[in-house]
C-alpha positions in Angstrom: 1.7 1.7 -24.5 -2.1 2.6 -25.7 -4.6 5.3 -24.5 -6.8 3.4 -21.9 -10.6 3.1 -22.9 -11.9 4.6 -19.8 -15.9 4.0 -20.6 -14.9 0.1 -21.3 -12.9 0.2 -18.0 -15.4 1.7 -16.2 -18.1 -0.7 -17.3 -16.2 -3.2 -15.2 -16.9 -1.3 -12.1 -20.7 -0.4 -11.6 -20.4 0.5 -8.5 -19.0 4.1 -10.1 -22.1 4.1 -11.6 -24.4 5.7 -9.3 -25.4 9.0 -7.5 -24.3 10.6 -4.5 -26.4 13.1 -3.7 -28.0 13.8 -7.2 -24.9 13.8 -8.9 -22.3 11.6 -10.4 -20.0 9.6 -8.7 -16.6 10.9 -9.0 -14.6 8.1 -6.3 -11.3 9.7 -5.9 -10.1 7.8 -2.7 -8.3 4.8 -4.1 -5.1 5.5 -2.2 -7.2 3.7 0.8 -9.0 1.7 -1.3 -9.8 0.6 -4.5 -13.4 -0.8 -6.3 -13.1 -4.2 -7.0 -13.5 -4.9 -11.0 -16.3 -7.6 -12.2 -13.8 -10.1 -12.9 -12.6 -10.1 -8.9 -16.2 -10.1 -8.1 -16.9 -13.3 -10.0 -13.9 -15.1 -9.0 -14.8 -14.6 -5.3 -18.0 -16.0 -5.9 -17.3 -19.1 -8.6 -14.7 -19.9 -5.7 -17.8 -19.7 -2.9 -19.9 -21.6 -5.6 -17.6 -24.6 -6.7 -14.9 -24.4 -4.5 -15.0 -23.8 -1.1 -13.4 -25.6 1.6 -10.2 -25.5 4.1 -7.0 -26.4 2.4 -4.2 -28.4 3.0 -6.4 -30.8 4.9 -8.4 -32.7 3.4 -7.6 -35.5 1.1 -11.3 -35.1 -0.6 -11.9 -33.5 -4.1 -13.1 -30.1 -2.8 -10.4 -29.8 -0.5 -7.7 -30.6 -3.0 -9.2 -28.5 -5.4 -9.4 -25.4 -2.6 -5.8 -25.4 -2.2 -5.0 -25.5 -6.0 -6.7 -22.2 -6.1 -4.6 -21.1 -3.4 -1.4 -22.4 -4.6 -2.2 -20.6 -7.9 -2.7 -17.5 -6.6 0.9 -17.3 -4.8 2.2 -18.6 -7.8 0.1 -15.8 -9.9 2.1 -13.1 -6.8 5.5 -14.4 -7.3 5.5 -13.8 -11.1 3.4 -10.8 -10.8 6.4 -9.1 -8.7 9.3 -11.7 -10.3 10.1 -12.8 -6.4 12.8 -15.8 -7.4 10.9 -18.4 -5.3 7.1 -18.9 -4.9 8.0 -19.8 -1.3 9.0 -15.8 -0.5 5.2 -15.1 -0.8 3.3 -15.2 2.3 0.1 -14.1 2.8 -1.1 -11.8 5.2 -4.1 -10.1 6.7 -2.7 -6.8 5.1 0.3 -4.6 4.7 0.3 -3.7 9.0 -0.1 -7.3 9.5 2.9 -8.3 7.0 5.2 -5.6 8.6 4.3 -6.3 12.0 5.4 -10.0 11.2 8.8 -8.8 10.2 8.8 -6.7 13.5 8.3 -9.5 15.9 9.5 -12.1 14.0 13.0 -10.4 12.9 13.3 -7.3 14.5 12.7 -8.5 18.0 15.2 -11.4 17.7 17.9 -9.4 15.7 17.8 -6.2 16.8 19.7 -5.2 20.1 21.0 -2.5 22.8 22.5 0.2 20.9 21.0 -1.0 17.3 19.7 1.4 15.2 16.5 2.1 12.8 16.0 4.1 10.5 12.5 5.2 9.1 10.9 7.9 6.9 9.2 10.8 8.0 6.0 10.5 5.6 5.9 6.8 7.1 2.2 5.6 7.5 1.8 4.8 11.0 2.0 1.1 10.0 5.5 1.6 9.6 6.1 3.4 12.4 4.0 2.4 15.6 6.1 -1.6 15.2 9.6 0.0 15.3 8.7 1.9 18.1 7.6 -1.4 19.9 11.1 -3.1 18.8 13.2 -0.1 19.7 11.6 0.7 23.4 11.8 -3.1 24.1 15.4 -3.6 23.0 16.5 -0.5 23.6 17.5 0.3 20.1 17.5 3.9 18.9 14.7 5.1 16.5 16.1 7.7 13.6 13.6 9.6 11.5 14.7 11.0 8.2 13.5 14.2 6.5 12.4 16.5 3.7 14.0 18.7 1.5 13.1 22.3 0.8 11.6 20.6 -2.5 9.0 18.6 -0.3 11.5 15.0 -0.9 13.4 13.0 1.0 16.5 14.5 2.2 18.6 11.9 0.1 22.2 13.6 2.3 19.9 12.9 5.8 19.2 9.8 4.6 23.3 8.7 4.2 23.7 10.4 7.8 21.0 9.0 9.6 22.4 4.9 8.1 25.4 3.9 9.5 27.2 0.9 10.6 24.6 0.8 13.6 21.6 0.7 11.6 20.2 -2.8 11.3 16.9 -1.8 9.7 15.7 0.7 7.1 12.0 0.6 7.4 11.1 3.0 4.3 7.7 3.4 2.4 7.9 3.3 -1.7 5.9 6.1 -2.5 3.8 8.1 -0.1 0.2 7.8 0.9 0.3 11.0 2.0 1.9 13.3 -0.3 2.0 10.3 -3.2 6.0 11.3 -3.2 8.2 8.1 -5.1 11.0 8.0 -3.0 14.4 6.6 -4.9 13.9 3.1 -3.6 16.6 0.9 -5.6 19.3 3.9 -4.4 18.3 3.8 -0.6 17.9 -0.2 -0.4 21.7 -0.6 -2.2 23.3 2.3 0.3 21.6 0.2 3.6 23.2 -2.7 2.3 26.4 -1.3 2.2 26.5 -0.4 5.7 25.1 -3.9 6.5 21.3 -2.9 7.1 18.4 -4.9 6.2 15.9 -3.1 4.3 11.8 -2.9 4.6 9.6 -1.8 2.0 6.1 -0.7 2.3 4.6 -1.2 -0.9 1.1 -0.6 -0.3 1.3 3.1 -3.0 3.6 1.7 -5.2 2.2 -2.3 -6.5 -1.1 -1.1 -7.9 0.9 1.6 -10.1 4.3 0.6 -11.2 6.0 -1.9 -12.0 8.0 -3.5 -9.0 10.7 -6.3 -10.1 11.7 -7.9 -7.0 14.8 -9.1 -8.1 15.9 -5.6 -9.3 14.8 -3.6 -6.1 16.7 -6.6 -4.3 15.1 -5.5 -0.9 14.9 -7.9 2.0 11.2 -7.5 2.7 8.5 -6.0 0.5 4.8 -5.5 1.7 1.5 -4.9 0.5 -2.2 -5.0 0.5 -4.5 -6.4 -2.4 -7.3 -3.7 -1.0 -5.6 -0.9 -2.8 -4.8 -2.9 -6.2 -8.2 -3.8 -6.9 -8.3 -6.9 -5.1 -10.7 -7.9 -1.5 -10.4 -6.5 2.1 -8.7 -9.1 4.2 -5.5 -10.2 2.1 -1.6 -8.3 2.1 1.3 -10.1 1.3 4.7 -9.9 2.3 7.9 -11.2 0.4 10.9 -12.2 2.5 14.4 -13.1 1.1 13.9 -16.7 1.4 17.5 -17.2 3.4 16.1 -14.6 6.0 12.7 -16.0 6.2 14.0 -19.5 7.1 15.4 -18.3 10.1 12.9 -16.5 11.4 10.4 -17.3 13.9 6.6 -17.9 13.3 4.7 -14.5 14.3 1.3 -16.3 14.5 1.3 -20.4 15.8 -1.7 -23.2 15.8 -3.0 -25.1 12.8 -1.4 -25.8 10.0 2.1 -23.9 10.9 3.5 -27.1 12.3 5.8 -30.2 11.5 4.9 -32.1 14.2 3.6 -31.0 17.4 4.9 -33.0 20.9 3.3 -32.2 24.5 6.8 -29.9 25.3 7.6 -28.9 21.9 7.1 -28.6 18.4 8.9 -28.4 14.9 7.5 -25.8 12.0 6.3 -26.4 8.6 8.8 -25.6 5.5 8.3 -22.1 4.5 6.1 -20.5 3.1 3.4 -22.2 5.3 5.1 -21.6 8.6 4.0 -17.7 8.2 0.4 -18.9 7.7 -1.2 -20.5 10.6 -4.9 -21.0 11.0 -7.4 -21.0 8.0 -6.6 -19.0 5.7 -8.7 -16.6 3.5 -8.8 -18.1 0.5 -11.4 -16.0 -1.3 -9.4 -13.5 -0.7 -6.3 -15.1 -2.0 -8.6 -15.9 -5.3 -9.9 -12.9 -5.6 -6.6 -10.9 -5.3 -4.9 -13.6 -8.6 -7.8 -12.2 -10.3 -7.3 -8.5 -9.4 -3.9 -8.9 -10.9 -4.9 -10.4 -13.8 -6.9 -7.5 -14.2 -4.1 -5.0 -13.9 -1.7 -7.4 -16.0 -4.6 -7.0 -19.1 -4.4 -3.3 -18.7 -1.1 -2.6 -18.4 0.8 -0.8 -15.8 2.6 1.7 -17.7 -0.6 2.5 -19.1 -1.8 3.1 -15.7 0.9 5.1 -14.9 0.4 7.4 -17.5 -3.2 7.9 -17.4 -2.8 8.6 -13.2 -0.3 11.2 -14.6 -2.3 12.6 -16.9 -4.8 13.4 -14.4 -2.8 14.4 -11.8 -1.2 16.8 -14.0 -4.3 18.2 -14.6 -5.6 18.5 -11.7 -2.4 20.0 -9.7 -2.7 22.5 -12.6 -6.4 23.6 -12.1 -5.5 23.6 -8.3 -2.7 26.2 -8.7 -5.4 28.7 -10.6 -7.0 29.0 -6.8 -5.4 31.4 -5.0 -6.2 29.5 -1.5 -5.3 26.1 -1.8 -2.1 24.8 -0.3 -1.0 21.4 -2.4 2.0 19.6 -0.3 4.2 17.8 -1.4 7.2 17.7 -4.4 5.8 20.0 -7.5 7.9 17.6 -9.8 5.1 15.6 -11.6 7.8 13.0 -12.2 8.5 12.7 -8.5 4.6 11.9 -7.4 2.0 8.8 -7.8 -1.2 10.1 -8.5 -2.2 11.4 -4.7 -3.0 15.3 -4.3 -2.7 16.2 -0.5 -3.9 20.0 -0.3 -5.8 22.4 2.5 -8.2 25.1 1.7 -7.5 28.4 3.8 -9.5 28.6 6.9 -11.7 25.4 6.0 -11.1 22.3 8.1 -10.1 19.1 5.9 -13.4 17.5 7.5 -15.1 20.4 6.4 -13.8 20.2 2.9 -14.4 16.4 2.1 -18.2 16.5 3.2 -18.9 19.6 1.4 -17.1 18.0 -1.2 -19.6 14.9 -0.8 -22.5 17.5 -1.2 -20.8 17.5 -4.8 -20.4 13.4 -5.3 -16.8 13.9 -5.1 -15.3 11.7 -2.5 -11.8 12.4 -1.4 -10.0 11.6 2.5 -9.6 14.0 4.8 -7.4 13.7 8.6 -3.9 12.9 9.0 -3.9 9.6 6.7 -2.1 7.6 9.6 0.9 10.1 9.0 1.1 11.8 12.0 4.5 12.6 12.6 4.4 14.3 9.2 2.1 16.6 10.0 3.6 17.7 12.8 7.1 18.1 10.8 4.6 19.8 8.1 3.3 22.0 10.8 -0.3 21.3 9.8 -3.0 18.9 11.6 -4.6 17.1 8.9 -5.2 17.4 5.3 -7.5 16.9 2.2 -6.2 13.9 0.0 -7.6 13.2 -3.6 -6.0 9.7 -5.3 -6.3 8.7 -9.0 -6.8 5.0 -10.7 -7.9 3.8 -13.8 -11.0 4.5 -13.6 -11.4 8.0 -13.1 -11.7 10.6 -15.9 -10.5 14.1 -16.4 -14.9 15.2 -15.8 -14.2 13.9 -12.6 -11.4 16.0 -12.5 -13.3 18.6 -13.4 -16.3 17.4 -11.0 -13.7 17.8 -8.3 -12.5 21.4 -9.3 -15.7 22.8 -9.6 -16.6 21.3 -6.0 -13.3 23.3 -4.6 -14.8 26.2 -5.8 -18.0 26.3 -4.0 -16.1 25.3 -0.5 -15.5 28.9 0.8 -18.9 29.9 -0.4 -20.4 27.5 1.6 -18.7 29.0 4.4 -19.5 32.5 4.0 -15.8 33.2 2.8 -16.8 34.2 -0.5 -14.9 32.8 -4.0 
């Protein structure tokens, strides 16, 4: 474990280096999306530049040469999250595309009239919005679990609400909207004891821990290379490769198929039957390189530094009498995502006043609905750590808080 140098990091990003509104950048919205290093930018473009072209049809130089970048970057995935077979990897659009492919493609087909699902409250939407699709059309039953007077999931709801009945567990591995770490390993090995097949939305959790594959043991694991440093445009979704080999394609056309008759048709071998159509490659290329990037720094030393900044900054927000943070208080229960209202001052309000200060944070319901209602709020303010920020921006941020009120003739 080392001290990240932050300054070095953040020469890799110049985008942080700039001014919004006559003063310094402080980006502190990485739990939507994260800058993209130098070393992703260049990938994407010596791909663009030497590479380009569609793969797995041509039998020319460039073509071959295409999909050997391709094939490297699954292969770069599967060790990244030690998935036992490169073939487990598919590539998606994104983390909703890769769920909603599990959805269709298994829930639709294996779930039936009287089945039940189970999901978390502080579900994004993502994880929600399919299940709802699969329970209304085969009449399944929907089951939402909830907190704790601690702000966690109720870990006794959680062993009510998955029975014999329940054939998926659709659960999220750490929040994006309170940044809690739910008990994952725990909650996967009690579904499969009662038989359930187990979900996990990843999207929080790759770019900041560690995730062994074959120590979670989950049947499905999903997430987006957006939010780990990587390009717009590419998720991934692992499947237990005995599960995935009986499922269905979610997407058909080119390059899904076997062979192709006017009245039927036979599928490709996996992984490629999940990926029809072109596929972004760049993308693909770009995301291998974001994880080298994160593999050079480390991510317990990640870990830590988001920790140490959170710390810090749930700290300095306690000192203000009128912010509400939500969520566990337990620093070792929580990814480095504040969620937090100021009294009397929309969340809107607060994140452009807050961008009269250069701090940019999110502000709304973070596709969490449900939560909020359970919460008994209608949005919040939502401030996310990476490697790259510093505890000035911290401070930037704190000192922005301040001034909100003020602007609104509350006073300090």
């Amino acid at each position: 474990m080392k001290s990240l140098n932050i300054e070095r990091i953040r020469e890799d990003f110049p985008i942080l280096n700039q001014q919004i509104n006559n003063n310094h950048l402080a980006y502190l919205d990485s739990a939507a999306t994260t800058q993209k290093p130098l070393n992703v930018i260049k990938a994407i473009e010596k791909y663009n530049i030497s590479n380009n072209a569609n793969i797995h049809r041509g039998a020319y130089t460039l073509s071959i040469k295409a999909t050997e970048e391709y094939d490297k970057s699954r292969k770069k995935i599967k060790g990244f999250i030690n998935s036992p077979y490169s073939e487990s990897i598919i590539f998606t659009k994104n983390t909703t595309e890769a769920i909603n492919l599990v959805a269709f493609s298994y829930g639709m087909e294996n779930i039936k009239d009287g089945d039940e699902i189970v999901v978390l409250i502080t579900e994004h939407h993502s994880n929600i919005l399919p299940w709802q699709m699969v329970a209304r059309k085969n009449k399944a039953k929907l089951k939402f679990v909830y907190l704790d007077e601690n702000s966690i999931i109720n870990m006794k709801d959680f062993k009510d609400k998955v029975t014999d009945k329940t054939k998926i567990v659709a659960v999220g591995h750490v929040s994006n909207a309170l940044g809690t770490i739910n008990p994952i390993k725990y909650m996967v090995d009690y579904a499969h004891q009662k038989g359930a097949v187990v979900l996990i939305d990843g999207a929080q959790a790759i770019p900041h821990m560690k995730v062994d594959i074959q120590e979670l043991d989950p049947d499905f694991y999903v997430f987006s290379g957006h939010k780990m440093l990587g390009p717009m445009g590419i998720g991934v979704l692992y499947g237990r490769r005995e599960i995935l080999e009986k499922m269905s394609p979610f997407l058909s056309g080119g390059d899904m198929i076997e062979y192709v008759e006017e009245q039927s048709s036979t599928y490709a071998e996996l992984p490629y039957k999940f990926e029809a159509g072109t596929q972004n490659v760049e993308a693909a290329v770009g995301l291998k390189a974001a994880v080298e990037y994160i593999e050079d720094i480390g991510l317990e030393n990640i870990k830590n530094h988001e920790m140490k900044l959170t710390k810090y900054a749930i700290d300095k927000m306690k000192e203000i009498h009128y912010i509400t943070i939500y969520g566990s208080q337990d620093i070792d229960k929580r990814g480095g995502v504040i969620s937090f209202n100021i009294q009397d001052v929309h969340s809107h309000d607060v994140a452009t006043i807050l961008d009269s200060y250069g701090v940019a944070v999110r502000a709304g319901h973070h596709c969490a609905q449900p939560l909020m209602k359970y919460l008994g709020i209608n949005s919040t303010c939502r401030a996310s750590f990476y490697l790259y920020n510093t505890i000035e921006e911290v401070n930037q941020f704190i000192e922005g808080l301040k001034n909100v009120r003020k602007w609104l003739g509350y006073g300090s």
